[in-house]
C-alpha positions as CSV (number, residue, x, y, z in Angstrom):
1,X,0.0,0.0,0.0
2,X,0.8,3.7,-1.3
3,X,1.2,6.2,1.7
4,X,0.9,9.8,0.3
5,X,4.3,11.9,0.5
6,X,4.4,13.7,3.6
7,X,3.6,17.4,1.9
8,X,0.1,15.9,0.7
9,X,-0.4,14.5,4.1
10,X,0.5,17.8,5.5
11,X,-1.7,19.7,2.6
12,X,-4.4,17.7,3.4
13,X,-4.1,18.4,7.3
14,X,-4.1,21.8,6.4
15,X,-7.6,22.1,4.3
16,X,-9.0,19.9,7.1
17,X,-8.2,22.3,9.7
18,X,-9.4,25.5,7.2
19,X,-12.9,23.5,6.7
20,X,-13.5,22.7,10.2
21,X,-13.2,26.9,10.9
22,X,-14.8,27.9,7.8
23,X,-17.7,25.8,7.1
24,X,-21.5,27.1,7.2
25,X,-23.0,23.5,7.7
26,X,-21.7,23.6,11.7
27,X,-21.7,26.0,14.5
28,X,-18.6,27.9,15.4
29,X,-18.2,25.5,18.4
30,X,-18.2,22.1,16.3
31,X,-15.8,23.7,14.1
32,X,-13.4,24.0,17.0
33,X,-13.8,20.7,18.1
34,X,-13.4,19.2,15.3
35,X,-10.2,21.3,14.8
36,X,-8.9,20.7,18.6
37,X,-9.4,16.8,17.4
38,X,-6.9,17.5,14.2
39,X,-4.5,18.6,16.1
40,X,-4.5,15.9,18.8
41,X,-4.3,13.4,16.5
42,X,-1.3,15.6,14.6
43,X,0.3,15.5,18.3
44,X,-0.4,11.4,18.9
45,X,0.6,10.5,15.6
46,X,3.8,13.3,14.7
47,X,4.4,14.9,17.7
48,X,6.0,17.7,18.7
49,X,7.7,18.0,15.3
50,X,4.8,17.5,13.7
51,X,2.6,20.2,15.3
52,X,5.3,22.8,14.9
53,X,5.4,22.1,11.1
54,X,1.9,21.9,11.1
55,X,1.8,25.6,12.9
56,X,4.1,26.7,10.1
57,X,2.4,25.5,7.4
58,X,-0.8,27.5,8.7
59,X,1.3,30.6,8.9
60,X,2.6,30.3,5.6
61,X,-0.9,29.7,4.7
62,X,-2.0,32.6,6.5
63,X,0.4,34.9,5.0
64,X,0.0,34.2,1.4
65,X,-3.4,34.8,2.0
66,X,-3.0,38.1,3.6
67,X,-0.5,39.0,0.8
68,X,-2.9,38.3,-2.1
69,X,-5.9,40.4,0.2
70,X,-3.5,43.5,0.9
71,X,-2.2,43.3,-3.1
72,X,-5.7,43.4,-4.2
73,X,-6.8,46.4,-1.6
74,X,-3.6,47.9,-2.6
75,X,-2.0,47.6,0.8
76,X,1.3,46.2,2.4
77,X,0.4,42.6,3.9
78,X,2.5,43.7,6.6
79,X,0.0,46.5,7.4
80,X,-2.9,44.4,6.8
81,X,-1.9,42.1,9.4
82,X,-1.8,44.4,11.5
83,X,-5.0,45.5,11.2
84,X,-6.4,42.1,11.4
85,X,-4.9,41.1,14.7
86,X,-3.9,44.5,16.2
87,X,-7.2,44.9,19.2
């Protein structure tokens, strides 16, 4: 049996954790859960190395995102992030 290379793996992790934020079929709650179950079985089955790629991954994620947001509105990501997450 085939196992998928480790960035498809880690891909796939990825869209499973964006789904289980982002979906409209489930409460905000569930969507949580389902994420805080992701990443337990990330930790049981990788551990620490494995969540901290899996934390990077989502940044990078993040940040591409942010970059092709701020590009379109004509903005530095930088200081879109900083509206984003600055309180």
């Amino acid at each position: 049996m085939d196992h998928p290379p480790p960035e498809a793996h880690s891909q796939r992790n990825l869209l499973d954790a964006m789904r289980a934020v982002l979906s409209d079929d489930h409460s905000y709650e569930r969507g949580l859960t389902v994420l805080r179950d992701l990443v337990d079985q990330i930790a049981g089955n990788e551990g620490a190395a494995g969540l901290c790629d899996f934390a990077v991954a989502l940044s990078l994620g993040l940040a591409e995102a942010l970059e092709r947001i701020a590009q379109d509105q004509e903005l530095a990501a930088a200081d879109l992030a900083e509206i984003w997450f600055t309180d």
